[in-house]
KOLKOLSE-781689 format. One line per 4 residues: their letters; for each residue x, y, z of N, C-alpha, C. Coordinates in Angstrom, 1 decimal, padded with zeros to 4 digits, always signed. Layout:
BEGIN
A	X,Y,Z,X,Y,Z,X,Y,Z ~ ...
***
This chain:
BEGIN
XXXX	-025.1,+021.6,+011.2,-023.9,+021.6,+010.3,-024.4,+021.2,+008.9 ~ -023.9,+022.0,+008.0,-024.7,+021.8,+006.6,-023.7,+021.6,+005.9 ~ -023.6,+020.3,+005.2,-022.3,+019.7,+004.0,-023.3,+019.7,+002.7 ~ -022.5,+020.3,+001.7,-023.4,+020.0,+000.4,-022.3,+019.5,-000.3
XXXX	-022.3,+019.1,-001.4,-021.3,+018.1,-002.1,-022.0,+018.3,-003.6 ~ -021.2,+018.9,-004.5,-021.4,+019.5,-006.3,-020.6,+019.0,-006.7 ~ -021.4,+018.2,-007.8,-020.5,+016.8,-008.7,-020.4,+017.6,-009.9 ~ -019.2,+018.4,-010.4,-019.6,+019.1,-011.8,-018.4,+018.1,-012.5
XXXX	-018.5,+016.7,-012.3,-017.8,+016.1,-013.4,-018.2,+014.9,-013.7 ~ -018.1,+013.9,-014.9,-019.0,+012.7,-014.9,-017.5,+011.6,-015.3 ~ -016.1,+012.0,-014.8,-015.3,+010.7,-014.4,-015.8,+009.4,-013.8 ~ -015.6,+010.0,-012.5,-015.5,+009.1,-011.1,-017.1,+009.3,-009.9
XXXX	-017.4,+008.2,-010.3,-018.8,+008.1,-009.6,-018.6,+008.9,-008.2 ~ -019.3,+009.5,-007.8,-019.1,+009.9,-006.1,-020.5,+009.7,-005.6 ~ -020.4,+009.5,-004.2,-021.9,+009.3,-003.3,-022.0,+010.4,-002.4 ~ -022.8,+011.5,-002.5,-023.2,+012.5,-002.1,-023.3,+012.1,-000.2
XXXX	-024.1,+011.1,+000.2,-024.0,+011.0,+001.6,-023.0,+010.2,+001.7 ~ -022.1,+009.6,+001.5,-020.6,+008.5,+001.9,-019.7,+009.9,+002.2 ~ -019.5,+010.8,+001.0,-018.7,+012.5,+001.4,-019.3,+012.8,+002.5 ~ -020.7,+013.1,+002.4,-021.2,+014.1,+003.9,-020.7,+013.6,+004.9
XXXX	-020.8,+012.3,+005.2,-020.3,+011.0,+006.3,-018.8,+011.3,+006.7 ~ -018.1,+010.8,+005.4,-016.6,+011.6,+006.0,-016.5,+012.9,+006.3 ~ -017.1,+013.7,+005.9,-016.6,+015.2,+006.4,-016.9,+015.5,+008.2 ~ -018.1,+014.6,+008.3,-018.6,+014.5,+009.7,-017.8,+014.1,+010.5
XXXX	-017.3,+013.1,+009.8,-016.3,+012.1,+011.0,-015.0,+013.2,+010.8 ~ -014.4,+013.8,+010.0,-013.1,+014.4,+010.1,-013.4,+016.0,+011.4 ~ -014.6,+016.2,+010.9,-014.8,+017.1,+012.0,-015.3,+016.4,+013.7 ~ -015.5,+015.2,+013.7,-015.7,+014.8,+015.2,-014.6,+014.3,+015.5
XXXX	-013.5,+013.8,+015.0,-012.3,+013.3,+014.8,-011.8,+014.5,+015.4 ~ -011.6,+016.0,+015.7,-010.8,+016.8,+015.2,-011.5,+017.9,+016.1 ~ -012.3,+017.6,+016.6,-013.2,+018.1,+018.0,-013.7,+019.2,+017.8 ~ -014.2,+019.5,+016.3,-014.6,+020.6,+015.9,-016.8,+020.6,+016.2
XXXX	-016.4,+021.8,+016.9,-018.0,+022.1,+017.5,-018.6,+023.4,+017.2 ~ -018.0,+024.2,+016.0,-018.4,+025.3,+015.5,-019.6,+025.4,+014.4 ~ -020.7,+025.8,+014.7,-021.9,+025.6,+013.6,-021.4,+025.9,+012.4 ~ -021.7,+026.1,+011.0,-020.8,+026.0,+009.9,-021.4,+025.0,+008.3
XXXX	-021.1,+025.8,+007.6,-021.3,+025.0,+006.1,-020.0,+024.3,+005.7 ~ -019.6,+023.6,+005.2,-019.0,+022.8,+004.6,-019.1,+022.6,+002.6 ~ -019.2,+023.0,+001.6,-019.0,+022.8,+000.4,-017.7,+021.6,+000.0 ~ -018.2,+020.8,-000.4,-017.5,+019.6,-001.4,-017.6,+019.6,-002.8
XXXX	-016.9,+020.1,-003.5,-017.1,+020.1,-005.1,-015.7,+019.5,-005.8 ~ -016.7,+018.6,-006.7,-015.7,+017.7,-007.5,-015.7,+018.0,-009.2 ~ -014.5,+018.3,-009.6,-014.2,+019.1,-010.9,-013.1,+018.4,-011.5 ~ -013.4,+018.6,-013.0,-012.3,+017.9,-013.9,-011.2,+018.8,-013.6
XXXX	-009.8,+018.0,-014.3,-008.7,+018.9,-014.4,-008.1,+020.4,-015.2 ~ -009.4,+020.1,-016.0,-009.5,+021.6,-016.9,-010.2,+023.0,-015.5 ~ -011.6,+022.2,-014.8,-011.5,+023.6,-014.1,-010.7,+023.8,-013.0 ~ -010.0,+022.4,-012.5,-009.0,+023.1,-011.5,-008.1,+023.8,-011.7
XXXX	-008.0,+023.4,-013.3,-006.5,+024.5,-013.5,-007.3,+025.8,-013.5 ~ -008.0,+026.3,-013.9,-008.9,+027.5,-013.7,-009.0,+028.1,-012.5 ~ -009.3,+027.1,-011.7,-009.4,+027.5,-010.2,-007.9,+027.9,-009.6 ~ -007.4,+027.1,-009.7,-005.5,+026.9,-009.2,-004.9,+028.3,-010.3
XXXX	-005.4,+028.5,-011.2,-005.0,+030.4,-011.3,-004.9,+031.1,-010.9 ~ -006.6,+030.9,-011.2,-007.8,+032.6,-010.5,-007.2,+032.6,-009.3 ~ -007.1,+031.7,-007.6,-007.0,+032.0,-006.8,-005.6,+031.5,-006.4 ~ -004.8,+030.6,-006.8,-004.0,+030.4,-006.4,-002.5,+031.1,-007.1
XXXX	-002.9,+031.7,-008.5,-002.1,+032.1,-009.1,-000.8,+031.2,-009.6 ~ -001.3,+030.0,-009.9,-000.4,+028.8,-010.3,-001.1,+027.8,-011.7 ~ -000.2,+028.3,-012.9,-001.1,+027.5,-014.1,-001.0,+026.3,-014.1 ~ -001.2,+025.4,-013.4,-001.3,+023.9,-013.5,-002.3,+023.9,-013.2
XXXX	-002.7,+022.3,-012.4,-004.1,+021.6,-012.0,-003.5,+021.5,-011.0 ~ -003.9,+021.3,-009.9,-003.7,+020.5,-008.6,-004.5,+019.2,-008.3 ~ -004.2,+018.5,-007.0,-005.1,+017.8,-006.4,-006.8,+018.2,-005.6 ~ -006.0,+019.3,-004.9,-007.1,+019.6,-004.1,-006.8,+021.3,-003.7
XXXX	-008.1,+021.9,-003.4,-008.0,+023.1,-003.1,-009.0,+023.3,-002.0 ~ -008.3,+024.5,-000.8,-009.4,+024.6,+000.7,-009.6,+026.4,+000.4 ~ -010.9,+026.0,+000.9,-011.0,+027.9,+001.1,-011.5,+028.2,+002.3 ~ -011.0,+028.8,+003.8,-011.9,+028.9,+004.6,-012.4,+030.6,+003.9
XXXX	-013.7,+030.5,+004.0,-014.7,+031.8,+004.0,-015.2,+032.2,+005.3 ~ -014.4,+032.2,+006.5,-014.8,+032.6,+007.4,-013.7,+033.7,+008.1 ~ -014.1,+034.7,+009.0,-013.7,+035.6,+009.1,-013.1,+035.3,+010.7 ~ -012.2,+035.8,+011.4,-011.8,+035.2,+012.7,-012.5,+034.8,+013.1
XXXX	-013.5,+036.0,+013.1,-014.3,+036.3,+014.3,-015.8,+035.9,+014.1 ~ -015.8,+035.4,+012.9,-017.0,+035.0,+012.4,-017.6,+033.7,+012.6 ~ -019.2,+034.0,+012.9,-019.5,+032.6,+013.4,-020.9,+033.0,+012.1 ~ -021.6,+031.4,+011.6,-020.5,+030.2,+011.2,-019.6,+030.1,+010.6
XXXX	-018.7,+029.3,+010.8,-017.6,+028.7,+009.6,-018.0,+028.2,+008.3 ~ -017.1,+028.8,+007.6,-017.8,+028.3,+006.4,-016.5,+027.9,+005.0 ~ -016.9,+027.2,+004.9,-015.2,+026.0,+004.0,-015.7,+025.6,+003.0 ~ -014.9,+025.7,+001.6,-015.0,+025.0,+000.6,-014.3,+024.3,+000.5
XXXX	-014.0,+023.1,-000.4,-013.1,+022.0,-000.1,-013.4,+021.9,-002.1 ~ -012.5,+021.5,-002.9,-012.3,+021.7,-004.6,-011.6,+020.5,-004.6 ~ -012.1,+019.5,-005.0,-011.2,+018.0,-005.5,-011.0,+017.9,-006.9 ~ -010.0,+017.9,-007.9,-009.7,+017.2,-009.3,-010.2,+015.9,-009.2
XXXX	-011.3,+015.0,-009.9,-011.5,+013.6,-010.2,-010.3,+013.3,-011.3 ~ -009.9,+014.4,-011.9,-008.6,+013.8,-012.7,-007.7,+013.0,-012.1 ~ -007.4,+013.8,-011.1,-006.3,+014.0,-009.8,-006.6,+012.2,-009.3 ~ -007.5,+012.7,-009.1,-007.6,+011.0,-008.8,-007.5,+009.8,-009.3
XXXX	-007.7,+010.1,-010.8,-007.9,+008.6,-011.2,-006.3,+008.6,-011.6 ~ -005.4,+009.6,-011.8,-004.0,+009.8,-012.4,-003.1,+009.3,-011.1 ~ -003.4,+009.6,-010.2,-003.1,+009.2,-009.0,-002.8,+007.7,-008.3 ~ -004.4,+007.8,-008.5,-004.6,+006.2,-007.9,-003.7,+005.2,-008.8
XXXX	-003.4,+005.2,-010.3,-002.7,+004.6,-010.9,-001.1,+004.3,-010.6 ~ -000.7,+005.9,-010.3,+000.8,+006.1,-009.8,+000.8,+005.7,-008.5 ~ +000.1,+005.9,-007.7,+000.5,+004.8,-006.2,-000.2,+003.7,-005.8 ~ -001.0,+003.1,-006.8,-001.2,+002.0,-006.6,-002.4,+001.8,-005.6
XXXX	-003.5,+002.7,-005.3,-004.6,+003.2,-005.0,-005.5,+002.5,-005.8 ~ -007.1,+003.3,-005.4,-008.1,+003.4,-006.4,-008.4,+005.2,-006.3 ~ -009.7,+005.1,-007.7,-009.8,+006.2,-007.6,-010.3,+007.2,-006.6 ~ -011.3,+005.9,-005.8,-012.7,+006.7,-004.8,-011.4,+006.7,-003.5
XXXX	-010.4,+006.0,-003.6,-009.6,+005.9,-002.3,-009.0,+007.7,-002.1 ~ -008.8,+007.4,-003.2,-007.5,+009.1,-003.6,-008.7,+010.7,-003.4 ~ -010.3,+010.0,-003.9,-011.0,+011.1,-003.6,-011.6,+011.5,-002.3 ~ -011.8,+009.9,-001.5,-011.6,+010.5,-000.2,-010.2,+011.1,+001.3
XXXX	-009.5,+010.6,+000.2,-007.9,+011.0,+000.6,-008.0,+012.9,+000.7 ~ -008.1,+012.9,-000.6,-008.2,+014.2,-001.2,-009.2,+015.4,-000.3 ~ -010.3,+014.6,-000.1,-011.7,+015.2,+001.0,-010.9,+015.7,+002.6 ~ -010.1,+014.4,+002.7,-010.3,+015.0,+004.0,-008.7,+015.8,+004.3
XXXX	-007.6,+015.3,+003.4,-007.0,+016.4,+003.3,-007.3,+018.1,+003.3 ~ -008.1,+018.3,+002.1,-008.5,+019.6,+002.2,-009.5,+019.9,+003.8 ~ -009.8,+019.4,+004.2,-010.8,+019.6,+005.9,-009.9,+019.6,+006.6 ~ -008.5,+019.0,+006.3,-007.9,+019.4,+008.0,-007.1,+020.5,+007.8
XXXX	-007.2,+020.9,+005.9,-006.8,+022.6,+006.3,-007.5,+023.4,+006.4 ~ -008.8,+023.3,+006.4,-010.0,+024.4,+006.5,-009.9,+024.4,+008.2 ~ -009.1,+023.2,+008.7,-009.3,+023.0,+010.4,-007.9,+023.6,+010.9 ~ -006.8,+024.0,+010.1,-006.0,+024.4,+010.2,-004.9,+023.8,+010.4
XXXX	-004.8,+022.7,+009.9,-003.7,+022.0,+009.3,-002.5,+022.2,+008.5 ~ -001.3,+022.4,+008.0,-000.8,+023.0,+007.2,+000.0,+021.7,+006.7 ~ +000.9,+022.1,+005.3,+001.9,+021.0,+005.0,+003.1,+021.3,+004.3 ~ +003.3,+022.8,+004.9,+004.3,+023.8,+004.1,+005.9,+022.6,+004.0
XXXX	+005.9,+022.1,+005.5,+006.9,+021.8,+005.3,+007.2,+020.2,+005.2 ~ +008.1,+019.1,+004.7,+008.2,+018.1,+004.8,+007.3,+017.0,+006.5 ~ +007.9,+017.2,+007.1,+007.2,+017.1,+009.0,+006.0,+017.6,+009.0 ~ +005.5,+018.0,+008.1,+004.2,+018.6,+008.9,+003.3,+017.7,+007.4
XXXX	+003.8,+018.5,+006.4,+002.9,+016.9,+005.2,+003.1,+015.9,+005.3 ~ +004.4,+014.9,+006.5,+003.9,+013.6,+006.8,+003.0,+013.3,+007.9 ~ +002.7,+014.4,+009.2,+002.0,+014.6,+010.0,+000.4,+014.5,+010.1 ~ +000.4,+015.8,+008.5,-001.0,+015.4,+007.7,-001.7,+014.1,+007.1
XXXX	-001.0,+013.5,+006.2,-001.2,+012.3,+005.6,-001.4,+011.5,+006.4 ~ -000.5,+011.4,+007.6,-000.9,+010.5,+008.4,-002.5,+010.4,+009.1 ~ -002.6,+011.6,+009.5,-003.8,+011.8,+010.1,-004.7,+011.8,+009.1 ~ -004.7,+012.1,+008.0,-005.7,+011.4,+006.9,-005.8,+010.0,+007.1
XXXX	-004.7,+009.2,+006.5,-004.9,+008.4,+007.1,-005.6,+007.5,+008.1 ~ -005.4,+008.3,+009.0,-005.9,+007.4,+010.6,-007.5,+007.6,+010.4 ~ -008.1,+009.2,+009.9,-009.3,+009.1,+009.8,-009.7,+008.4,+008.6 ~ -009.3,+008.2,+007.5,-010.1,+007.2,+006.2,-010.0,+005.6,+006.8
XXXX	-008.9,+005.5,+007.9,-009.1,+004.1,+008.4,-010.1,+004.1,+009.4 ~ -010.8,+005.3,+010.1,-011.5,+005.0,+011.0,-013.3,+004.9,+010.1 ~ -012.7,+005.6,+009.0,-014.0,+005.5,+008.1,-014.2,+004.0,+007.3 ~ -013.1,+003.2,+007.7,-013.5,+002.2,+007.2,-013.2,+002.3,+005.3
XXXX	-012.6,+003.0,+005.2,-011.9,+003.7,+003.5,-010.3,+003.6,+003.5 ~ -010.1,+002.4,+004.5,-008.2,+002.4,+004.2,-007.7,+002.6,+003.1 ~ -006.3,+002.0,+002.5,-006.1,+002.1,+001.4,-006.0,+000.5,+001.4 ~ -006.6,+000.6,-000.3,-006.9,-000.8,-000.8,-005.5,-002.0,-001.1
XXX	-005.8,-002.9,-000.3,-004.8,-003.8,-001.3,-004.6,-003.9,-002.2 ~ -003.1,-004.3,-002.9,-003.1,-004.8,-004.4,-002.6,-006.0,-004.6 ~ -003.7,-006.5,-005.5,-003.5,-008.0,-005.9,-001.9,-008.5,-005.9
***
């Protein structure tokens, strides 16, 4: 299994193997045994809004963006995962977070849609979250107290 992780922003420190680590656990978490790349790339708010255009055809920024690049029938699997560091540090302020909390929030959200997760609807985005949740707590990355 091959995770690579592209820091194209200089906000919010990130640790190249702590990412690799969670993406591993969200996929043993989640009983996935498909050989496969993985891409992690962390981007200011200017290129997500770029990105959230080109492919999403929506002029804002977002938080996070998933691409599976794999074909049904195609072996390996192969997933991009697009996090805003903006996203994060704007975030973590409004709920009372940190920033590294919200970027591995962010991480493994986009993985359980590359795993086929959805959150179209109310019940199914608190379904998600949760299970984010349950894995950043099993990573030992809960969410932080506040003083």
């Amino acid at each position: 299994m091959e995770i690579t992780v592209h820091n194209l922003q200089k906000k919010l420190k990130a640790d190249a193997r702590t990412i690799q680590r969670l993406v591993r656990l969200v996929l043993t978490k989640e009983k996935f045994k498909n050989p496969g790349a993985f891409s992690i790339t962390l981007v200011n708010g200017a290129k997500m809004c770029s990105f959230n255009k080109r492919f999403m055809g929506k002029n804002h920024s977002t938080d996070v963006l998933a691409f599976n690049l794999s074909k049904k029938t195609e072996s390996p699997f192969l997933g991009d995962v697009i996090v805003s560091t903006d996203a994060c540090i704007h975030n973590a302020r409004r709920f009372a977070t940190t920033p590294q909390f919200e970027l591995f929030l962010y991480i493994v959200h986009g993985m359980l849609h590359l795993l086929g997760y959805r959150d179209a609807t109310p019940a199914r985005k608190t379904l998600m979250h949760r299970k984010a949740l349950t894995i950043l707590n099993a990573a030992c990355l809960s969410i932080p107290s506040t003083p």
